[in-house]
N, C-alpha and C positions, 0 to 999 in steps of 0.2 A: 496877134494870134500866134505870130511863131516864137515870140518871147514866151508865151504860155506853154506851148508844145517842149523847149526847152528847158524852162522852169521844168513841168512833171516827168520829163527825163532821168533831170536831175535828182528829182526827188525820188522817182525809180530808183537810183546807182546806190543812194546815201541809205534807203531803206530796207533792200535786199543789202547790203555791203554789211548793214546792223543783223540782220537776222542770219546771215552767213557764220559772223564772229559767232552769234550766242549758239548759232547750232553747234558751232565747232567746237567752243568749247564743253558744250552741254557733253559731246561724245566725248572728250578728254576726262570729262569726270565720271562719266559712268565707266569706263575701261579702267580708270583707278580702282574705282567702287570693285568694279567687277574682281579684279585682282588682289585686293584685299581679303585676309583670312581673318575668319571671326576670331574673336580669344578662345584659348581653352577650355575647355570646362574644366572645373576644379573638382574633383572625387579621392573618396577614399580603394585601398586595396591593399590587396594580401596574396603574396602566395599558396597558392596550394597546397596544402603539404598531405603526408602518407600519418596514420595514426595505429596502432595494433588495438583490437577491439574484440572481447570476446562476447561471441554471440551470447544474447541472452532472449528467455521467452518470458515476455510480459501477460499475467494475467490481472484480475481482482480479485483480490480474500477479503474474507472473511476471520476473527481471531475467537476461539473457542478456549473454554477451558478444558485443562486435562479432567478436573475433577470438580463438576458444580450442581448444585443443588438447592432446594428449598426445603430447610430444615424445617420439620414436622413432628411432632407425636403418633406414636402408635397407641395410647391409651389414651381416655378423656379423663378431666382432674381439673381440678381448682390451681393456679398460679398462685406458688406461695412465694418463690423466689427469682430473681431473673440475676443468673451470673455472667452477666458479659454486656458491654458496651457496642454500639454500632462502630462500623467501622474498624473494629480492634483484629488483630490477626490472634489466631487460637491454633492450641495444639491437638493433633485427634485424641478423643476422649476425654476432651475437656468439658464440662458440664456448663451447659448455657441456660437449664430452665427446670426448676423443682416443682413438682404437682403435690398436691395435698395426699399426705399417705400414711395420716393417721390412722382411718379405718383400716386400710389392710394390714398397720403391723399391728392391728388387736386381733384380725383374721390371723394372721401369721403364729402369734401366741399360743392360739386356740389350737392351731394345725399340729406347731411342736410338741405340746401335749398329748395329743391324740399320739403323734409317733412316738412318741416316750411312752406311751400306755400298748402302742402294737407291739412296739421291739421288745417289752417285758412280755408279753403275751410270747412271742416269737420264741425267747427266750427259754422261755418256762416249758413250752410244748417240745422242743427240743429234749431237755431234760427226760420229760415223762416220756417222749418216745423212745429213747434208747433205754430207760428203764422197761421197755413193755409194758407200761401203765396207761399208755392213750396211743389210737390207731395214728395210722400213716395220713390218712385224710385229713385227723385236725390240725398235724403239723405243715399241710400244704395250705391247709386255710388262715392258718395264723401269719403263713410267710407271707400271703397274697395280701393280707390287709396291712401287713408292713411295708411293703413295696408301693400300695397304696395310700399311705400317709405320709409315705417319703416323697414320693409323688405328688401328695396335693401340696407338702412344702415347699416344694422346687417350684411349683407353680405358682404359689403365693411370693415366693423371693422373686423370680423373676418378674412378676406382675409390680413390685414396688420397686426393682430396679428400670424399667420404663418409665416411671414415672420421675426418673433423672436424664432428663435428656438431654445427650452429648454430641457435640461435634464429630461426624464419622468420617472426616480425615481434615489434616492442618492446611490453614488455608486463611483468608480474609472474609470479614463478615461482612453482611453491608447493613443496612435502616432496619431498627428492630420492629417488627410486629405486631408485639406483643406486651400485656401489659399485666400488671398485679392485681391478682382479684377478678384475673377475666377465667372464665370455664372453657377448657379445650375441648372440642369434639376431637374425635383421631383426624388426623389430615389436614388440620389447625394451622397454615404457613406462621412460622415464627421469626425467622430470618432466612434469608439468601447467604451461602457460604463458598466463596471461589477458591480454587486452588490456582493460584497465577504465576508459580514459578515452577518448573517451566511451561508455556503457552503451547495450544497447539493456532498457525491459520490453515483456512484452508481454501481450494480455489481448483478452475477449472481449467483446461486446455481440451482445445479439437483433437480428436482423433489421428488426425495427421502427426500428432507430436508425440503421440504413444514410443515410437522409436529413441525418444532423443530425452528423456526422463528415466531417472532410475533411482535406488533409495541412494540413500545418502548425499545425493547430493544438494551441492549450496546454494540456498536462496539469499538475495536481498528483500528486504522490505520497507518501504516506508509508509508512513498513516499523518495526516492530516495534524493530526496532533499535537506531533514535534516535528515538524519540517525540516530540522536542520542537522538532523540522524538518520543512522541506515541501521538497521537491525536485522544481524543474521542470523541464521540458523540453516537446516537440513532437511529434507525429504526423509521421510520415518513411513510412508503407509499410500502406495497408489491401488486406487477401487481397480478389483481386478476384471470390471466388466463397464462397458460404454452406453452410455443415455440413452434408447432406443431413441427418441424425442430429439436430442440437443445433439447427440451424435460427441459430445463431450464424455471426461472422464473425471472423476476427481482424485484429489492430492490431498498429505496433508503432510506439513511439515511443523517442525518443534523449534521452538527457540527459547534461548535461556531468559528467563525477564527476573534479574535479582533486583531492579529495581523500581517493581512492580508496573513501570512507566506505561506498559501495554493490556488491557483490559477487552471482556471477553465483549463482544459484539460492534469491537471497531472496523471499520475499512481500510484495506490499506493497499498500494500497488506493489506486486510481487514481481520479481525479476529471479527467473530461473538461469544460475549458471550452467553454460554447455563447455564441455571440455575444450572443442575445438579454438583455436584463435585464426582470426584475418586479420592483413595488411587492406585498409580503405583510405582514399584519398577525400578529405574533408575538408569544408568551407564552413563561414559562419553563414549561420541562415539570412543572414541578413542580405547576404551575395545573390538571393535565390528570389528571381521574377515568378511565380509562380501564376500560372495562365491556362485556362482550360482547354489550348490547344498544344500545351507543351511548358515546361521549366525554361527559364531563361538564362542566362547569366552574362556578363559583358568583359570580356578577355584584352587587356590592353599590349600592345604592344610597340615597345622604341622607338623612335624614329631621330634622324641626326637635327632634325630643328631645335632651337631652346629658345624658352621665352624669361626674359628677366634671369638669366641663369640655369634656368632648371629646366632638364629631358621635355619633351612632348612626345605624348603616347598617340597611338591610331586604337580607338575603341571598334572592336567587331560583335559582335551576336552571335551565343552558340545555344543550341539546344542541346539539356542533358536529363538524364536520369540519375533520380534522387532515389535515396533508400532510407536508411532508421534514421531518426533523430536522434541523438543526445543534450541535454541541456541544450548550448548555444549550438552545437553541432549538427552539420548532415552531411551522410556518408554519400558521394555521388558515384553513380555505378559506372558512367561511359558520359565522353561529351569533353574529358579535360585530362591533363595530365599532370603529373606533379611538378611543381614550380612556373605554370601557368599564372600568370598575375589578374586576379580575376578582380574585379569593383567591387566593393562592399557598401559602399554609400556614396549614392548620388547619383543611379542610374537613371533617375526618370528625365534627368540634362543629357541623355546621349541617345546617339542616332546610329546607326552602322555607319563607320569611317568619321566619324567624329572624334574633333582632339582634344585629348584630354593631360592632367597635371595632376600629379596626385600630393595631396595634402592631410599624411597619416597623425593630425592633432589629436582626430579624436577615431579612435578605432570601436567596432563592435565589439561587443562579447563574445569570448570562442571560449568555452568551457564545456567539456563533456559531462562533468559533475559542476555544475554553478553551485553556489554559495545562496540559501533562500532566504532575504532578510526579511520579520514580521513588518507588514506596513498597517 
């Protein structure tokens, strides 16, 4: 019995002496563990920098012509000829469409005769009036039916010159109409005629911006159409009264288009220049956590550690205010200062006080005007 009491003594010493070792060493590795630092996180960044930027007010236009219409007749007629092509540019008073005007220059004929028979008549009573041989009355009656067949002349030329109907100023045509052999009532659309150089757009601004608009001055504009242009021109004409409704006012500015590129009923984004200029401190958007409790951005900062050779940063968390965009750009109001080293990619790896390495391979886009390539 006391051989056994001994025995499990022993076996006591040997098995607590075992689990002592593994405790101990167990705390030996976790106090390593513990004191180990994770790696870096690897991020991109950029300093901050200052940019000069002149305010501008964005609205949406509208592009109008100076001078456009649907060519018509004023008289009805038979289509005997059509002078002009779709799509062709014409000069004013160019003849686009001949009406049948046979019968009137047999009216017309008839008319000349009749005045060549008044003006003899005119003529003659003359004569015998100043001889005393016919009263003062028949000479006023002979002048009145001369003035009256001068008159219905004039009215028969005029009637057969409508019936050439001309382009009423130079400009582009577009899809004809009209065709040979077809009968015109008056009001007969025959073609559409733009005048496209120079354009007018036009477009609104709130009220509040009545002060900071005036003629002459510079717009940009761009349209859908050609993405990789800016087309300028000038304020020429602000309505001198406000939307009761919209509380808006309108504008209209003129641009030169010799290369017909801009056409009347496009859209396009307008940017009014303001004289003033600012100094803004800008980042690429890409820098910018944007959170419905606040803007974020991640602010690194030096520290004397290096891993593999290279600095290790301390990342922190700042909230700022953001303003205009451009292209790649945004203007930030308060929250950073210039030459702040702020993240640009790779924020969603960082935590407040977390270490960071920055690795500038591949940088964002920072362009206030980018470059818009078709895809």
């Amino acid at each position: 019995m006391k051989r056994v009491f001994i025995a499990l003594i022993l076996a006591g010493v040997i098995f607590g002496g075992v689990f002592a070792f593994k405790y101990y060493v167990g705390l030996k590795i976790e106090e390593a563990m513990s004191e180990r630092k994770p790696a870096p996180v690897t991020v991109s960044a950029v300093e901050a920098s200052t940019d000069t930027w002149q305010p501008v007010l964005k609205a949406a236009g509208s592009f109008y012509a100076v001078h456009g219409v649907q060519v018509t007749g004023e008289v009805a007629g038979l289509v005997t000829d059509i002078r002009f092509e779709s799509g062709q540019e014409v000069s004013k008073d160019k003849p686009l469409v001949q009406l049948d005007t046979r019968a009137d220059r047999d009216a017309l004929a008839s008319l000349l005769a009749a005045r060549e028979l008044a003006q003899i008549q005119f003529e003659r009573m003359q004569t015998l009036v100043k001889r005393d041989m016919a009263p003062q009355s028949d000479l006023d009656e002979a002048r009145a039916k001369y003035k009256q067949a001068r008159a219905e002349v004039a009215r028969q030329q005029t009637l057969i010159e409508k019936k050439t109907i001309k382009a009423p100023f130079s400009g582009v045509l577009g899809i004809r109409e009209v065709n040979l052999g077809q009968y015109l009532d008056p009001g007969t659309a025959l073609v559409r005629l733009q005048s496209l150089d120079p354009i007018y757009v036009r477009f609104s601004l709130p009220q509040q911006k009545l002060k900071d608009v005036r003629p002459e001055q510079e717009i940009e504009v761009r349209v859908d159409a050609w993405p990789d242009q800016e087309f300028r021109g000038s304020i020429t004409a602000i309505e001198p009264s406000v939307g009761e409704r919209t509380r808006n006012f309108r504008i209209q500015a003129t641009l030169d288009n010799p290369d017909r590129l801009l056409k009347p009923g496009l859209f396009g984004e307008v940017a009014v220049q303001l004289p003033q200029r600012k100094e803004v401190v800008t980042l690429p958007q890409t820098a910018i956590n944007y959170n419905p409790y606040g803007d974020v951005i991640f602010v690194l900062e030096e520290t004397d550690e290096e891993v593999d050779g290279q600095p290790v940063f301390t990342a922190s968390r700042r909230f700022v205010s953001t303003g205009e965009k451009r292209g790649d750009q945004v203007a930030i109001g308060k929250g950073i200062e210039p030459g702040d080293l702020v993240v640009t990619v790779g924020q969603h790896k960082l935590r407040e006080g977390a270490r960071a390495q920055i690795n500038n391979g591949v940088k964002p886009d920072f362009e206030a005007n980018p470059e818009v390539t078709d895809t």
